[in-house]
Every structure is written in structure tokens, then in C-alpha cells.
Backbone bond lengths (Angstrom), bond angles and torsions (degrees), N, CA, C in turn:
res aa  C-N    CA-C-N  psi(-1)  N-CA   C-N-CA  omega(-1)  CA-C   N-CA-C  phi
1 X - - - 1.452 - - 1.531 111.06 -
2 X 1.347 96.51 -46.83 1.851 100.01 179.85 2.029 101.57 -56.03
3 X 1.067 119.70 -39.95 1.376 115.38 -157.05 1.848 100.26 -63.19
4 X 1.521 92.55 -37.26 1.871 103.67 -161.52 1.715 97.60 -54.84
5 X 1.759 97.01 -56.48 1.636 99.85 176.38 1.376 119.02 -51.67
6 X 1.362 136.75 -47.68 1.463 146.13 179.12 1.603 89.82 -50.80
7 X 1.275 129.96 -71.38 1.493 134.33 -168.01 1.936 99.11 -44.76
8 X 1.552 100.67 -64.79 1.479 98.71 -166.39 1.951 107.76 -58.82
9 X 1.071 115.42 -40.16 1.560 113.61 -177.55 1.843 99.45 -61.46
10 X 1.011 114.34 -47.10 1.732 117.67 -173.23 1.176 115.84 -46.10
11 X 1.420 95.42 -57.05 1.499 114.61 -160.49 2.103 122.35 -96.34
12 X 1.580 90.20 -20.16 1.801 99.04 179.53 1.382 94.51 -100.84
13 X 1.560 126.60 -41.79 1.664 103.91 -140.70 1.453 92.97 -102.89
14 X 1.113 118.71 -18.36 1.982 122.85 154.94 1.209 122.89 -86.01
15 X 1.440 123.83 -12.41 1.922 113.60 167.12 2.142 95.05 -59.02
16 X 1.830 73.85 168.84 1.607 77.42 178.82 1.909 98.93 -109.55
17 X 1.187 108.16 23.44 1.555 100.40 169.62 1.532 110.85 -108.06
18 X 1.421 99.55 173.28 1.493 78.30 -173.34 1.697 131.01 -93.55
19 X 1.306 124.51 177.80 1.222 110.97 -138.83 1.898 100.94 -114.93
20 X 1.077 104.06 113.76 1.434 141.84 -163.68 1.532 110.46 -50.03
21 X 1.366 155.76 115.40 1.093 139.25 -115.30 1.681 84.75 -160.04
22 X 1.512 126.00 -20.55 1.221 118.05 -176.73 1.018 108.74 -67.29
23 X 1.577 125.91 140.85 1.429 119.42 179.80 2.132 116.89 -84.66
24 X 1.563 92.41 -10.88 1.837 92.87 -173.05 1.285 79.00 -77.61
25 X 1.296 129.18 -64.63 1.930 135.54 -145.66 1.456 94.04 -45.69
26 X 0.950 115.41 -64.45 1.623 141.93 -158.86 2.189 98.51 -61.94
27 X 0.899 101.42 -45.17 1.613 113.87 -179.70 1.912 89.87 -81.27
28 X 0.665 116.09 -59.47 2.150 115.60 -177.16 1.538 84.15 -32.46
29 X 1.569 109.06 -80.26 1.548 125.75 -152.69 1.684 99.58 -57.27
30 X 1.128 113.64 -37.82 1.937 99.65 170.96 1.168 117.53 -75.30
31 X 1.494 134.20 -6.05 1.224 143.70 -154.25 1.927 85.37 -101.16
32 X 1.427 97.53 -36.84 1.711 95.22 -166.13 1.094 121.10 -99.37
33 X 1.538 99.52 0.20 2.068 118.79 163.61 1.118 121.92 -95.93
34 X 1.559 93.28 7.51 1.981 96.87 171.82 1.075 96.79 110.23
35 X 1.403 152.97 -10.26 1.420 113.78 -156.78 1.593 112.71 -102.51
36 X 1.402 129.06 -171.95 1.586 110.64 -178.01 2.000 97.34 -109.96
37 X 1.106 92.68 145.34 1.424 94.49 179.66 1.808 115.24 -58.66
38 X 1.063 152.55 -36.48 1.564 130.61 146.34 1.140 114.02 -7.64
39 X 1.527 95.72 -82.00 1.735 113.66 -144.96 1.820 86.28 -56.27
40 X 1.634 129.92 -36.75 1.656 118.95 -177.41 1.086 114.51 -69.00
41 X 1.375 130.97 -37.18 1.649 122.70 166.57 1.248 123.81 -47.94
42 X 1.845 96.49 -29.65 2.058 102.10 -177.55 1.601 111.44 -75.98
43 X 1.415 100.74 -29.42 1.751 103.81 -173.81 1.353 83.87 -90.91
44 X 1.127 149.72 -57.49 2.064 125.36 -168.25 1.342 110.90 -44.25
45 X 1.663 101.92 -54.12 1.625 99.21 -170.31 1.324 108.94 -85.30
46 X 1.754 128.65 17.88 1.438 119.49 146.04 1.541 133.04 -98.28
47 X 1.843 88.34 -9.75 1.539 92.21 159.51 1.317 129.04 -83.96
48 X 1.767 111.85 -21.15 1.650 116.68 162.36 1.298 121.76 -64.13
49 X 1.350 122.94 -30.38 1.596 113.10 171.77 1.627 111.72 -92.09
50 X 1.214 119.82 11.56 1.399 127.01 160.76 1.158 111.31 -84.04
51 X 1.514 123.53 -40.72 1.500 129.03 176.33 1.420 114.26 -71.17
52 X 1.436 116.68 -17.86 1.387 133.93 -155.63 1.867 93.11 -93.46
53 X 1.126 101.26 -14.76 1.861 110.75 -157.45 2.024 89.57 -63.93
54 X 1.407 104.50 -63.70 1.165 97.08 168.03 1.293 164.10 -53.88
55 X 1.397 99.50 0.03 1.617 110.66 168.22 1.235 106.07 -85.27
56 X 0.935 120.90 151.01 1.043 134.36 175.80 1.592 139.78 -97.18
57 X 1.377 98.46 -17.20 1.528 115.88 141.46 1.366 133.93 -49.04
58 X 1.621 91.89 -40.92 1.679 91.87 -178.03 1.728 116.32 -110.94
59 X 1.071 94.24 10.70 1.617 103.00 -169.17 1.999 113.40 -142.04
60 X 0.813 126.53 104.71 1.359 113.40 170.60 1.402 126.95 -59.60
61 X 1.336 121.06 -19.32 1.507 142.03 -174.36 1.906 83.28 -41.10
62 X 1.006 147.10 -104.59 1.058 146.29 -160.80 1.551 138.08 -96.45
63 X 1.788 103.81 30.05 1.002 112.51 168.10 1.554 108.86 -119.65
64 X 1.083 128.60 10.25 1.086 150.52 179.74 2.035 124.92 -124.83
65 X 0.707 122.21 1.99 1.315 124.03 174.33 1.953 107.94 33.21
66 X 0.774 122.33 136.25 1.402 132.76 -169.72 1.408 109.88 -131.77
67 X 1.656 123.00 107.93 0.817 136.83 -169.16 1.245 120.94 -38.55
68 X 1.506 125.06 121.41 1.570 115.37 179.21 1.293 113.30 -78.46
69 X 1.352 136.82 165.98 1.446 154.13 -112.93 0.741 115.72 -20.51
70 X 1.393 118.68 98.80 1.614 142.66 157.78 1.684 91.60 -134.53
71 X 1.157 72.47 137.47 1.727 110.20 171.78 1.595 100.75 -55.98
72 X 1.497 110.49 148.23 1.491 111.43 164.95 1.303 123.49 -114.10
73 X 1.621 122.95 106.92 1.598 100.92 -179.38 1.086 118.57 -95.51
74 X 1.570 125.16 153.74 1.845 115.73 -167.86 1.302 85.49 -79.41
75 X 1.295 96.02 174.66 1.556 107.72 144.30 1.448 127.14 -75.89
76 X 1.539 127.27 -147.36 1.026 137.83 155.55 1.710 112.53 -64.27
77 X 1.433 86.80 -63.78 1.818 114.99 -162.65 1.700 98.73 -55.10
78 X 1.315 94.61 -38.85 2.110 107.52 -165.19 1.498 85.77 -66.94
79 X 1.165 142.99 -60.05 1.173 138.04 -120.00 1.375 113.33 -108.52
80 X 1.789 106.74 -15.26 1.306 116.04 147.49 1.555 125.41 -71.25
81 X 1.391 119.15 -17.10 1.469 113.58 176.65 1.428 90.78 -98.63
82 X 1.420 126.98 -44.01 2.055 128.76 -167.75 1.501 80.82 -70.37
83 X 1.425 143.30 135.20 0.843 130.69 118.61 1.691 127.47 -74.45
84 X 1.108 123.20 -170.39 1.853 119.45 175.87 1.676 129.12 -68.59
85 X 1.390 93.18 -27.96 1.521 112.80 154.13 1.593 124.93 -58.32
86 X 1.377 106.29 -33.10 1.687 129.44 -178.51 1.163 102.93 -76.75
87 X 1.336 110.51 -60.74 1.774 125.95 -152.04 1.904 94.32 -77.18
88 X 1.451 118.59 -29.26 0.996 111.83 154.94 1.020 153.04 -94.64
89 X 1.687 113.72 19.31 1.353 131.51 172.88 1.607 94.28 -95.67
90 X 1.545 120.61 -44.42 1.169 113.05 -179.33 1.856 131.69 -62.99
91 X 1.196 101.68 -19.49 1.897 121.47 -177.79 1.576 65.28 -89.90
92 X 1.268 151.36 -127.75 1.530 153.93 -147.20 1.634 98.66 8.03
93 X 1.992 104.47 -69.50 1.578 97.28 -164.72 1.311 84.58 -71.35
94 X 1.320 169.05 -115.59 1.391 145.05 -108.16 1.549 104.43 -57.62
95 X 1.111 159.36 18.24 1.427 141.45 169.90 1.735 95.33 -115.39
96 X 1.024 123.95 -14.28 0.904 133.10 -148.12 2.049 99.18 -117.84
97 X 1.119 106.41 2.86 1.528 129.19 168.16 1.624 104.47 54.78
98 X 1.566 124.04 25.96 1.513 134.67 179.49 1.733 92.63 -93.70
99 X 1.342 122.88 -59.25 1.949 101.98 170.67 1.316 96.82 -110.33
100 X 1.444 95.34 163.84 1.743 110.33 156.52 1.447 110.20 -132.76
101 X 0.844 119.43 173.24 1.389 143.49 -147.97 1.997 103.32 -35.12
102 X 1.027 90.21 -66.76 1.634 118.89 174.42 1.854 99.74 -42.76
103 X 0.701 122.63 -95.94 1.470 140.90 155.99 2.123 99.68 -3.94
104 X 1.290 91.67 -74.14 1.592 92.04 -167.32 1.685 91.14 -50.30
105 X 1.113 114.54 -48.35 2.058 116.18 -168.28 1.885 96.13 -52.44
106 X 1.680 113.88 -40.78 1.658 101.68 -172.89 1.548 106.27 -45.25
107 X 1.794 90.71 -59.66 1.709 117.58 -165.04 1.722 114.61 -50.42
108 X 1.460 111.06 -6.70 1.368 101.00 -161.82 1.967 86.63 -122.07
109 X 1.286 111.08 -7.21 1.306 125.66 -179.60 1.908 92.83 -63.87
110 X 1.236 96.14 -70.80 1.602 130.31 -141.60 1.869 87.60 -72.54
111 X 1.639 109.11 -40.78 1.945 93.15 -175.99 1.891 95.42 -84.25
112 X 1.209 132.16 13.28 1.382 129.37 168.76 1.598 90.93 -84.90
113 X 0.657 128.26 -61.75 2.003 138.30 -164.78 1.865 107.12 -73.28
114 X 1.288 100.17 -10.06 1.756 104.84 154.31 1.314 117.68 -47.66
115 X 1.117 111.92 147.88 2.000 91.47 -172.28 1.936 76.28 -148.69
116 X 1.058 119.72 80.20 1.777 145.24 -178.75 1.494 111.12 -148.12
117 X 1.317 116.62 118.85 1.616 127.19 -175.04 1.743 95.38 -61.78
118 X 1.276 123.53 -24.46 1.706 108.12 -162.37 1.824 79.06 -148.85
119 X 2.001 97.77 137.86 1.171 112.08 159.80 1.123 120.21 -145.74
120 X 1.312 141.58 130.89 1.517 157.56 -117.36 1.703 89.52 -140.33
121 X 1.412 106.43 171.40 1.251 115.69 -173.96 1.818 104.85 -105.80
122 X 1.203 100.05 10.21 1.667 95.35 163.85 1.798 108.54 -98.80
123 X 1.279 112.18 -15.85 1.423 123.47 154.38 1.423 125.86 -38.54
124 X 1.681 86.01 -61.35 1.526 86.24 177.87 1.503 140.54 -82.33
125 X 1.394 98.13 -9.18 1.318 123.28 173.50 2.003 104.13 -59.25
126 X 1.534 98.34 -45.78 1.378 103.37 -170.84 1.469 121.63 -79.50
127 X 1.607 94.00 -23.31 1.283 106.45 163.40 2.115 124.53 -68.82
128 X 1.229 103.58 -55.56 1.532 101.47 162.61 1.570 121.86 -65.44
129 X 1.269 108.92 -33.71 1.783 90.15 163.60 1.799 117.35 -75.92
130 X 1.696 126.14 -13.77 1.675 84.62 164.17 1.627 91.23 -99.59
131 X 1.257 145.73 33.85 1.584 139.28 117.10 1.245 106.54 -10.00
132 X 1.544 86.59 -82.05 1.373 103.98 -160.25 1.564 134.13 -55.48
133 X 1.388 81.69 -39.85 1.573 111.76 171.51 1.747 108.15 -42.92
134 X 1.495 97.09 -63.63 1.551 95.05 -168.37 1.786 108.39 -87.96
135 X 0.944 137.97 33.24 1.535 148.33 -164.62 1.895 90.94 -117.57
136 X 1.282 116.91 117.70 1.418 113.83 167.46 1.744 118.63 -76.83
137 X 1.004 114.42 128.12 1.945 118.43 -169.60 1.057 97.50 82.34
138 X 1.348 138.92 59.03 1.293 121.05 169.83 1.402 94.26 -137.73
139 X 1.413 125.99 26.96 1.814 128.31 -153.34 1.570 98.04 -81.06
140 X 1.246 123.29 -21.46 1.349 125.36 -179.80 1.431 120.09 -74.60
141 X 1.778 100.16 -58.18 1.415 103.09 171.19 1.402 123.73 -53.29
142 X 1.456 125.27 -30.86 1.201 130.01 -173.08 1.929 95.41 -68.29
143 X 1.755 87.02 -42.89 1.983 64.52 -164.01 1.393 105.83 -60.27
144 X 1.142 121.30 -34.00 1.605 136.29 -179.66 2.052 101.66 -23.19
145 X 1.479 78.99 -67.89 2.027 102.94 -177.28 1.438 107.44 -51.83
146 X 0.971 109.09 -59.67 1.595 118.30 179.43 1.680 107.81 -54.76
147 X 1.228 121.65 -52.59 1.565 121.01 166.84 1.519 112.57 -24.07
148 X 1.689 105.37 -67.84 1.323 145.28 -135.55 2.063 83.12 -80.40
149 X 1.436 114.96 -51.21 1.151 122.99 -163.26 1.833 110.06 -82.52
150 X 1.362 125.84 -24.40 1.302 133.76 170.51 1.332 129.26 -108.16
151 X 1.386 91.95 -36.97 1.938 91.11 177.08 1.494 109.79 -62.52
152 X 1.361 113.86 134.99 1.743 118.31 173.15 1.516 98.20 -75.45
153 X 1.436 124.01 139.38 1.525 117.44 157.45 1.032 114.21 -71.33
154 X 1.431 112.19 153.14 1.775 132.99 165.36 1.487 103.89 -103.45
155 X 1.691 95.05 128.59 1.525 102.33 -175.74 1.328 145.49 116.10
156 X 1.133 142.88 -139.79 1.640 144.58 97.94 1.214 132.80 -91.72
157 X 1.547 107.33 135.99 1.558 119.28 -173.90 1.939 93.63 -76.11
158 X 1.555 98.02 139.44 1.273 119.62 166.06 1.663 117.78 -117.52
């Protein structure tokens, strides 16, 4: 499921044509990039409740504002997919003004609804940039993520 989404973010929301919204067309063309039809119903209907994050009817994530600095505790369930490496890349992007509060609650929404036996922290990276992606005013932070996720460093990291 993770691969279909990695493919669809790569390949739709960075082509320069425009970006195809039918759900058969869109299911044909994954069907003919290899993938098995399951695992594409699991990544569509995890990109609809990603799109869904923003209403605000159905989601408090951003109709509600969530007080900034407060601590985040996982849960159980979170903290078996976040490991400490995760949970501390994610306190990084909040100090680092790429999520805030609201945002970290999508990002921790969306790697619960991962449906992948093993997730790594280059996962999550890919996961908060199409966050970001689909979050309106967030055009900065995304470039922020996208920096953070392609640029090679020069040097040593401190």
C-alpha cells in the first residue's frame, strides 16, 4: 500500500499535467504499474481520509487549533509504529516550525492508517510531506520537508 502512495505522490502530484481525479482511470493505470487491486483500494481510501483531514466537520485537526507546546505522548499502538527515532524526528519538525501541533495530530493520524508490517523513518518523512502537501498554508513548510527529504547534506550533521 505504502509503495502505490509513494508511486501516486511521485508521479501525479509532481507531473506537470494535470492530476487525474477519476478513481477507475487512476485504479486501470495502478493495475498496469504492477500493483494488485487491494493493496489500491487501501492507498485511495487512505488518500480520501487524508483529504477528509481538512474539513472540519469531520475532523478537529484544523478546526480547532491545539495548543502549542505541549508535549506529545504516544500511545501504546503510536509508539509501536513511532519508534524514538520517529517520535524524534517528529518533536525536530515541530521545533523546527515545518508541523505544528494540528499537523503533527494529521501525520500521526495518517502513519496509524498505514497498513505495512514495518515502518522506518524515511516513511515518515514521505508521509508528512503529502501532509503537507494536502494542508492549505502550509506551502512553506512543505518546501521546508521537501528540502529536509532531497537535499544531500554537505559535511557533518551536528
Amino acid at each position: 500500500m505504502f509503495d502505490i502512495l509513494m508511486y501516486l505522490f511521485e508521479s501525479l502530484v509532481h507531473s506537470e499535467s494535470e492530476i487525474r481525479v477519476d478513481q477507475d482511470e487512476l485504479t486501470d493505470e495502478l493495475i498496469r504499474a504492477g500493483f494488485h487491486h487491494d493493496e489500491i483500494f487501501k492507498a485511495l481510501n487512505w488518500l480520501e481520509k487524508l483529504a477528509a483531514l481538512q474539513e472540519t466537520s469531520t475532523t478537529p485537526y484544523l478546526s480547532k487549533p491545539i495548543t502549542s507546546g505541549v508535549h506529545r505522548i504516544y500511545t501504546h499502538d503510536e509508539s509501536l509504529r513511532l519508534d524514538v527515532e520517529a517520535q524524534g524526528f517528529m518533536l525536530f519538525l515541530e521545533q523546527a516550525g515545518v508541523l505544528d501541533a494540528n499537523t503533527r495530530e494529521m501525520v500521526v493520524d495518517r502513519v496509524m492508517e498505514i497498513d505495512a508490517s514495518e515502518f522506518c523513518l524515511e516513511d515518515l518523512k514521505w508521509v508528512v510531506l503529502m501532509v503537507l502537501f494536502n494542508v492549505p498554508g502550509k506551502e512553506n513548510a512543505y518546501a521546508q520537508m521537501e528540502e529536509l527529504l532531497f537535499e544531500e547534506p554537505e559535511g557533518p550533521l551536528h
